[in-house]
N, C-alpha and C positions, 0 to 999 in steps of 0.2 A: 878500602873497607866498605862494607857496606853489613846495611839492616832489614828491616822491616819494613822500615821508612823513607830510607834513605840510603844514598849510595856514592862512592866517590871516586871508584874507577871504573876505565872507560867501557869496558869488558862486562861490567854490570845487566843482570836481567832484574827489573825491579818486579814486585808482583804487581799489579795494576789493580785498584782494587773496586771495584764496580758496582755502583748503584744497586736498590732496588726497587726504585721508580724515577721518572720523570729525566731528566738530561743526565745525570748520574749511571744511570743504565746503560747509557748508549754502549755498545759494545765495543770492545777495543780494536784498532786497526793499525795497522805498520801505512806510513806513509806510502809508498808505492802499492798497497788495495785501495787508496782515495785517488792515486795517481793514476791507476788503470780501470778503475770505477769509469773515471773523467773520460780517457780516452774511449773506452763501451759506447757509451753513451752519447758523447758529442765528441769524439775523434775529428770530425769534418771540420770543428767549429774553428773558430780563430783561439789560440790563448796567449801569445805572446807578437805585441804590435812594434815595429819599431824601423827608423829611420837610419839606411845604412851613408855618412857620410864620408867614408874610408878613400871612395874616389873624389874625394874634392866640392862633392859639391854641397852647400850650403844645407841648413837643417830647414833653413824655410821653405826650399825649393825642392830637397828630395823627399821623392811620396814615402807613404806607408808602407811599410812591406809585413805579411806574415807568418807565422806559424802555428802552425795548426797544433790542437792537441796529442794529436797522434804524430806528427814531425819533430815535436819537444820532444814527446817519450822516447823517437828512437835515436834522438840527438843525445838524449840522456846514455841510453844505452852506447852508445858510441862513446862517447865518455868514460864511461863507469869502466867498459873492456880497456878503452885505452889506460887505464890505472892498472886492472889486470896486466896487461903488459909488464910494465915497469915489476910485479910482484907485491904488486897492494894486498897490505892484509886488512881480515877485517879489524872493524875496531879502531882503526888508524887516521889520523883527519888530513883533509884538506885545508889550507889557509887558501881563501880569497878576499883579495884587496883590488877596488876599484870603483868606477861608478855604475850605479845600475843596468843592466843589459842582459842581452840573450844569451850572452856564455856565462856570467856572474850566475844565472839560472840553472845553466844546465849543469855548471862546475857542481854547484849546491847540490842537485840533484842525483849526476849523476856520480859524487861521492857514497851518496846514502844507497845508491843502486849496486856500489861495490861491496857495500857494507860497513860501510865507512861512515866516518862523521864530518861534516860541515863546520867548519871556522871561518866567521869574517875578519876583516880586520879594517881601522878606520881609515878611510885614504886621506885622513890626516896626519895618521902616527909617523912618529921621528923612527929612522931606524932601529933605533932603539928598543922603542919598544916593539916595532913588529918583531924585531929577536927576540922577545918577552916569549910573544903570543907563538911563533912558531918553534920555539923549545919549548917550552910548556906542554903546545898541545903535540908534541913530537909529529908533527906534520911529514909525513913524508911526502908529499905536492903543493907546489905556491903557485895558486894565480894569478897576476898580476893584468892590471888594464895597458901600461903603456911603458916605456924606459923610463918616465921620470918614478912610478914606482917598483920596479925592476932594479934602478938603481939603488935602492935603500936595502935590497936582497944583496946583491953583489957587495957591497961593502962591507958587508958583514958575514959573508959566504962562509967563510974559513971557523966560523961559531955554530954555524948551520947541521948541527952534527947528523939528524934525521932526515932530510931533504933530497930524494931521490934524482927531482927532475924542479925546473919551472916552467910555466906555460905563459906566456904573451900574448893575447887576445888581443889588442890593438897594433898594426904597425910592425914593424922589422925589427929580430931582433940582428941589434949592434955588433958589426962582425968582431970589434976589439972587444967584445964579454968574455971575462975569463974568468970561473967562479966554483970550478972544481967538480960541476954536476952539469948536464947538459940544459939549455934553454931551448926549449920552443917555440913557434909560434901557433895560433889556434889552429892552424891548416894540417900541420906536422904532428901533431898532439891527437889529434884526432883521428890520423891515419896509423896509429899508432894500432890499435887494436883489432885491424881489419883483418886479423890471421885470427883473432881469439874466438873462438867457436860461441854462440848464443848459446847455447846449455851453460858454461860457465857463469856469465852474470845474473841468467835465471834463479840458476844454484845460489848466488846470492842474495836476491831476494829473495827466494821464497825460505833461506835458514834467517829471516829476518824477524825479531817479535818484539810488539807493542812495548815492550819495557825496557827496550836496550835505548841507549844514546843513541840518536841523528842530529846533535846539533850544539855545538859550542857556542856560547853566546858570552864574551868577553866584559867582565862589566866596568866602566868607565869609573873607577873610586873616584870619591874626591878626598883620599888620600890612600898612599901603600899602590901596589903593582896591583892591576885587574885580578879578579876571583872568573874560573870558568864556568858558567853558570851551564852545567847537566839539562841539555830538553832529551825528552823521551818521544819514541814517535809516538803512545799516546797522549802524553801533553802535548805535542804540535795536533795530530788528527781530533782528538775529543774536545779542545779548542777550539780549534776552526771553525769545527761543525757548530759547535754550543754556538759561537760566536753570531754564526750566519743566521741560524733557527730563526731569531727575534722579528728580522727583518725581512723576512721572507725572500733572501738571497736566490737568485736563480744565473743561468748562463749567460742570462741577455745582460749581465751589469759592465759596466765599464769601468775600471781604475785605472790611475795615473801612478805609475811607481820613479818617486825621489827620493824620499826617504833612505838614507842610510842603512843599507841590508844585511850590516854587522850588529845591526839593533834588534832586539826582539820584534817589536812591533812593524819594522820592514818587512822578516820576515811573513809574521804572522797577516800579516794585512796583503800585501803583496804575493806572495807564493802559496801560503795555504789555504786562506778564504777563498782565494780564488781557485783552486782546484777540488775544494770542498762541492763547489757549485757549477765548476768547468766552465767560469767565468771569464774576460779577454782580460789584460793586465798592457798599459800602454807606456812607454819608458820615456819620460821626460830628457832634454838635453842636461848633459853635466854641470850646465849653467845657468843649471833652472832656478836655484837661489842668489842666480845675481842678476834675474829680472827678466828670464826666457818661460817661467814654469806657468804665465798666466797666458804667453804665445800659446805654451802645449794644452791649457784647459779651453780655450776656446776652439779649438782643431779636435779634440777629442769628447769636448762635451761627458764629463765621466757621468754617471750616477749616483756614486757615492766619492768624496774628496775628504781627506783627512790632512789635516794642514799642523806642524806643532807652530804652538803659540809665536814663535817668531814669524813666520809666516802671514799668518793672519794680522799680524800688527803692521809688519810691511806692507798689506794691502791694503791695512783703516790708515795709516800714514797718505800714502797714498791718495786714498779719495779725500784726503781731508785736504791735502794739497790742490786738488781738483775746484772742491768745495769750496775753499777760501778764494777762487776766481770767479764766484757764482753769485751774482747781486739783481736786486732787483724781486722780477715776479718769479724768474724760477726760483730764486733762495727761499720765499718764502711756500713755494711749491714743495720745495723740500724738505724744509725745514717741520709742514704741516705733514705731510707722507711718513717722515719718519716718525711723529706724535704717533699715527694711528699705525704702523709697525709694530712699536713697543708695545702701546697695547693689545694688539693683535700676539703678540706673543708672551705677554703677562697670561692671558686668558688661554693660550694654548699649554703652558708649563700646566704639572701636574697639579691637580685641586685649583685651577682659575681659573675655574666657570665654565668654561668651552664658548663656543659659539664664535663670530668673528663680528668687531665693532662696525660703529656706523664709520663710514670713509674708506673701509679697507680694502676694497676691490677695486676704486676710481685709484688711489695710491698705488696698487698695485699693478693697475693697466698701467699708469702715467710714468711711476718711476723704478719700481722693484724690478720688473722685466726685465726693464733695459738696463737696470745695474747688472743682476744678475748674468744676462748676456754677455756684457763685456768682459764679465772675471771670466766666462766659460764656466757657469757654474747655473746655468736654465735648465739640465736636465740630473740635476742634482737633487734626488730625494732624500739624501743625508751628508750632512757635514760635522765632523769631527775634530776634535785636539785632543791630542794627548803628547807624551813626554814631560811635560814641565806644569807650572800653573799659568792658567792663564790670565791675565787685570780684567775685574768684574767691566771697566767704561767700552773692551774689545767685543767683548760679548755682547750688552746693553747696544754698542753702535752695530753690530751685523744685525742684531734681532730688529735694529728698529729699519734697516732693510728686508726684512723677511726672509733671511739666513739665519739659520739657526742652527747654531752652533756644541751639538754636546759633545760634553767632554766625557774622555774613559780613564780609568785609571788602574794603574800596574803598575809591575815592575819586571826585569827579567824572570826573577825564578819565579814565577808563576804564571811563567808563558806568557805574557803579555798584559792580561786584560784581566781586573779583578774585581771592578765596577763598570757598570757601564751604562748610558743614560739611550732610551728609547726613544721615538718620535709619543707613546702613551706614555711614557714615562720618564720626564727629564725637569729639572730645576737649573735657571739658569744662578749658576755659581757654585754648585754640587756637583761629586762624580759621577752619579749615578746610584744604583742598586748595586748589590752583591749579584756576580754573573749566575744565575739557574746552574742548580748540579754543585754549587759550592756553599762554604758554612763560613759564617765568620764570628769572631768574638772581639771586645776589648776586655782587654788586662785589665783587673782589679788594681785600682793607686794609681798606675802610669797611662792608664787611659791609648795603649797601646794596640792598633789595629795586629789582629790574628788571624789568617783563614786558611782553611783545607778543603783539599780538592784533589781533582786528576790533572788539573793546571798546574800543581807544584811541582817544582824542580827535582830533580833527581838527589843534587847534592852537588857541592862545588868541587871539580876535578883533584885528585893530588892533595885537598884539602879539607879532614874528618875533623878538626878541630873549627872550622866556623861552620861547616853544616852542620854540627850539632848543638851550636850556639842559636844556627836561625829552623833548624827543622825538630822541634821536641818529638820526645818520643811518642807522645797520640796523633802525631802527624799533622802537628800547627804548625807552621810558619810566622813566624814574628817579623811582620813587616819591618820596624826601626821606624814607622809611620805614627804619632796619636791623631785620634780620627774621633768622630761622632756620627751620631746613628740618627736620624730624624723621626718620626713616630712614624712617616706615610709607608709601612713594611710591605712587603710582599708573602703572602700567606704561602708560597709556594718554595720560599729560603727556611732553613732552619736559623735561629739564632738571630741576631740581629740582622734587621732587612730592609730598613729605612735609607734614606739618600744620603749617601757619604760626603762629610766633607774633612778632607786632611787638613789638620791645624799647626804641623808642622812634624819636624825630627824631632827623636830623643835622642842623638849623641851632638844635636845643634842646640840643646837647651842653655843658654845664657845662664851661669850662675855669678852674682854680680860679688863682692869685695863683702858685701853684708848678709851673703847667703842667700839671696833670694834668686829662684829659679823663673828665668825669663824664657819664654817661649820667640825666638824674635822672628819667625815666619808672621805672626799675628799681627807685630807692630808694622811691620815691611808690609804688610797690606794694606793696613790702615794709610801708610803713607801714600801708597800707589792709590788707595780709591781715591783720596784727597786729593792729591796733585799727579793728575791722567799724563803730565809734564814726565814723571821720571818711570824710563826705561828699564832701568835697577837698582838696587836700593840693599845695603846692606846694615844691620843693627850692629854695635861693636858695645862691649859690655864686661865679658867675660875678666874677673878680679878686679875690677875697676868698681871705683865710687857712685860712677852715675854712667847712663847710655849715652851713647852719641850713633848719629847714623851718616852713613857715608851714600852720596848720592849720585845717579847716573843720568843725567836727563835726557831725553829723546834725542836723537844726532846721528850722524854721518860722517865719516872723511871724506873728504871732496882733494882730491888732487890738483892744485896750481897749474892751470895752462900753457902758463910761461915758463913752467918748471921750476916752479919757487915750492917754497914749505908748502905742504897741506893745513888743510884747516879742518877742524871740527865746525862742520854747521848745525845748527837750530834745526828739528823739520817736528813735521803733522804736532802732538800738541802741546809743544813746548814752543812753537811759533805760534798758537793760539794764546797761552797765557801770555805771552808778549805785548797779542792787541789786548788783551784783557787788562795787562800792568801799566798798559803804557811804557813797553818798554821796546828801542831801538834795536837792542842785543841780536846779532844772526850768529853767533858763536860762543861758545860753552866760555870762552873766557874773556867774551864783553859779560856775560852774563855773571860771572863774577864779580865782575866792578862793578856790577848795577847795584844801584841801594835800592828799586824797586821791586828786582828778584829778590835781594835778603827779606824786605817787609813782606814779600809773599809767603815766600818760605818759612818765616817764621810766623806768620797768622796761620798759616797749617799746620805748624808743628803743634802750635798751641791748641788749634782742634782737635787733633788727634790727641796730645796728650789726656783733654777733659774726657776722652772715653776710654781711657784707660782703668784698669780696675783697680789698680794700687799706687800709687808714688812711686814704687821701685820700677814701671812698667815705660816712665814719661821718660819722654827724650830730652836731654838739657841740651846737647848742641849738633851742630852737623856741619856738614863741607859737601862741595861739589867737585866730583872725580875731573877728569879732562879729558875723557872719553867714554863711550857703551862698555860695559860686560861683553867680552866675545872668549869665543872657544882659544881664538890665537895668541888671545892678551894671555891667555892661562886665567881669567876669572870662572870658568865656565867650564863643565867637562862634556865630551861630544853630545850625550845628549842633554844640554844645557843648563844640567845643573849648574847650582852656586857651590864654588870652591872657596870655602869661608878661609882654609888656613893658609891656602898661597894668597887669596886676593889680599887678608890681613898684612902678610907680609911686604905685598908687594907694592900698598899704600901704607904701609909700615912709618914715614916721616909724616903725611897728613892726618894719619893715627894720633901719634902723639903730639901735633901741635893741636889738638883738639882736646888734649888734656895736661897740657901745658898749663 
């Protein structure tokens, strides 16, 4: 079906509907005219950097290696024909599953160059659900990074009803595959096309236009099977571009690509900013979130680094670990540097004054530098979060290093970026502005964020019943987000233009046993700014008498040496209130025996309750979980949202001894 507004199959030309001034205007383009813009212009240059350790050797020890803008394109093209081979129609997607890399790029790309569309898939998913996502998106191509996700195809091969061929980009494939369609590997895959005449994949691009689908973008519920979230190649190009404008993006930037590139914001951040501006793009190891991605920022030095909030907490962990072995004169060196940090970036956030205080340049010779240096993060003229929120004390500790930290805010269908905070324009604990070229509103009563643009989504695939739930017919979008608007507007948005900040969900609203509707994102902050100790934190309420919250404190699994149980440890600052409590605890369940940890915990509860705005809002009790929120526990969906109704369930008996 499709509309005016809106559209939900794949085959879909939507009309694009185009400004009459300022970023709105920009004219519409099919991805491969920004893709061969790129190559015109800086063909020579580097755009994809990366370390081949296929022969053995080590990631620290093997160099850089490149490609060039114009060696991508024709990789693409190579690609795109070998799909022709097989009898690719357009319109048809590719599924890729794996970690970041130079074929993950060129599979992406050169799908959309057959006329195809792009599907990631998370190299988390259980078999299962990849059979979700490649029946769904009737894929007839899987790429896979290695056998251990190869194997989660083949097991499920005989379900696989669309599936022409798969391609294996790392490694051999296994001569025992038996799965009913032929397997590849990236060498055989590729020579696949080398009969298909270039006029053919030409012909595909150039029958390409601005309002058809290039991109499946999977969304992680936190409940029911994913929605496919429709990008257009003008939502991905007029994006990008909007995106870069502010910051005066050019070819000479450097990014580091980890991020998950089944996520909008991978894509968008990593593949299309950077060929907006024919940018280089450098690919971290796959084990870059288990303590290799701060190896790769110092070797690549980016310009711009975008971290989600876990990330950046693992680095203020981190130095705070550092820091607790720091006494003496440099503590108090430090501890003086980081005073005049904060202030130095109180007076740089918007409407604070400008200028930079007394001490800020001898702090910044003595100790900012050289933090900066060590993260790989000295030729960083913007750092970013987005996906999740992040705790106002993470932000407050980078700023009082003189990182600084803005956040953006989106979601899938609307391509990524909806807010987004500027180096002249940013608040620290706000999204930002409404992005140039788009409108936004709140809902009368529900206080409900609204916005249009050429950033919204096309419509969710196979499904006209929630796209016309989320895209009305003047072409709003209704986030599911309530939001507020701050007065500092931007004369150059229509409609509300002030700093956004998200106060929580409406289908997460708490209605308690006495009718009252509780916001419990609001209270879970409160908790977090109070005690910088807990890592997640969840409100529970819903038909019940009175709140209770369930809590996560800062910690780690550390595996036994000797091969005994594991233990949850204490770490960065939940071993701070320790020395603060007086208390001995290194483990989440000394810290439940503690009767120090309970007096603390509950002198904070009792804070946070007196700023509450009604009685129905105060926490009466709580508990301490026995480990973090993680994507594996199933508290957490890939991009680390809160799954309020499994984790419910799944501390379902500490639930109710809380209201025993």
């Amino acid at each position: 079906m499709s509309g005016t507004v809106w559209a939900t199959e794949r085959d879909a030309d939507l009309p694009v509907k185009i400004g009459t001034a300022g970023a709105a205007a920009r004219p519409a383009k099919t991805v491969f005219e920004v893709f061969q813009k790129a190559v015109e212009n800086h063909g020579e240059n580097p755009a994809l950097m990366f370390k081949d350790t296929s022969g053995g050797m080590s990631a620290d020890d093997a160099p850089w290696q490149t490609l060039t803008w114009a060696q991508y394109y024709m990789e693409t093209l190579r690609f795109g024909k070998s799909l022709l081979s097989l009898d690719f129609a357009p319109h048809r997607c590719v599924n890729i599953i794996g970690f970041n890399s130079t074929e993950w790029f060129i599979a992406n790309m050169g799908a959309i160059a057959a006329g195809g569309i792009a599907a990631g898939i998370y190299t988390s998913n259980l078999p299962e659900a990849c059979q979700y996502i490649t029946n769904h998106s009737e894929a007839e191509v899987v790429v896979v990074e290695n056998e251990a996700q190869l194997a989660k195809f083949v097991k499920l091969a005989a379900t696989l009803t669309s599936v022409k061929a798969i391609v294996m980009y790392r490694g051999n494939v296994p001569e025992e595959t038996e799965c009913g369609f032929p397997v590849y590997t990236w060498k055989q895959f590729m020579e696949l096309g080398s009969k298909i005449p270039d006029t053919k994949i030409e012909e595909r691009i150039e029958a390409q236009r601005p309002g058809q689908c290039c991109s499946l973008i999977y969304t992680s519920g936190t409940t029911g099977q994913p929605k496919a979230v429709m990008i257009s190649h003008d939502n991905m190009t007029w994006t990008a571009e909007t995106l870069c404008a502010p910051f005066n993006w050019s070819h000479a930037e450097r990014g580091v690509s980890y991020l998950p590139l089944s996520h909008v914001a991978g894509q968008l951040l990593d593949m299309h900013a950077p060929m907006a501006v024919a940018s280089s793009v450098w690919f971290a190891q796959p084990d870059a979130l288990k303590g290799t991605l701060v190896k790769t920022l110092r070797e690549v030095r980016p310009t711009t680094f975008v971290g989600v909030p876990r990330v950046w907490e693992k680095m203020y962990e981190k130095m705070q670990e550092i820091g607790r072995s720091i006494h003496g004169a440099k503590a108090a060196l430090s501890a003086w540097s980081k005073g005049r940090g904060l202030a130095n970036a109180r007076r740089k956030e918007y409407s604070g004054g400008g200028g930079t205080p007394w001490g800020f340049k001898i702090a910044n010779a003595l100790v900012f530098s050289k933090v900066k240096e060590k993260l790989g993060l000295d030729k960083a003229n913007l750092c970013f979060t987005t996906a999740a929120p992040i705790a106002q004390e993470t932000l407050e500790y980078f700023a009082s290093l003189n990182i600084h930290i803005m956040e953006v805010f989106g979601q899938s269908e609307c391509t990524g970026p909806m807010a987004v905070s500027t180096k002249e324009a940013w608040k620290m604990g706000s999204c930002g502005r409404p992005m140039l070229g788009t409108e936004s509103k709140l809902e009368p009563g529900t206080g409900e964020l609204c916005y249009r643009g050429r950033n919204i989504f096309m419509g969710y695939m196979h499904n006209p019943e929630k796209t016309a739930e989320t895209i009305d017919e003047d072409g709003w979008m209704h986030s599911g987000d309530v939001a507020t608007f701050d007065e500092d507007g931007d004369p150059r948005i229509e409609g509300p233009s002030g700093f956004v900040r998200i106060t929580g969900r409406i289908k997460e609203l708490i209605i308690t046993a006495g009718g009252e509707n509780i916001p419990p994102v609001l209270i879970e902050s409160e908790f977090k700014a109070e005690l910088p100790c807990i890592a997640n934190c969840m409100v529970i309420g819903d038909k019940r008498k009175f709140l209770t919250i369930l809590i996560a404190l800062r910690s780690e699994k550390r595996e036994d040496e000797n091969g005994g149980s594991s233990t949850v440890r204490l770490v960065g600052d939940s071993l701070t209130a320790c020395e603060k409590i007086g208390s001995t605890a290194t483990t989440i369940e000394e810290a439940k025996a503690d009767t120090k940890w309970t007096e603390y915990i509950n002198k904070a509860m009792k804070a946070c309750n007196a700023r509450t705005t009604s009685n129905a809002q105060r926490v009466a009790k709580w508990a301490f979980l026995p480990h973090d929120f993680s994507v594996e526990g199933g508290e957490l969906t890939e991009t680390l949202k809160l799954r309020r109704g499994p984790t419910s369930e799944k501390y379902s008996d500490i639930i109710e001894g809380l209201y025993a």
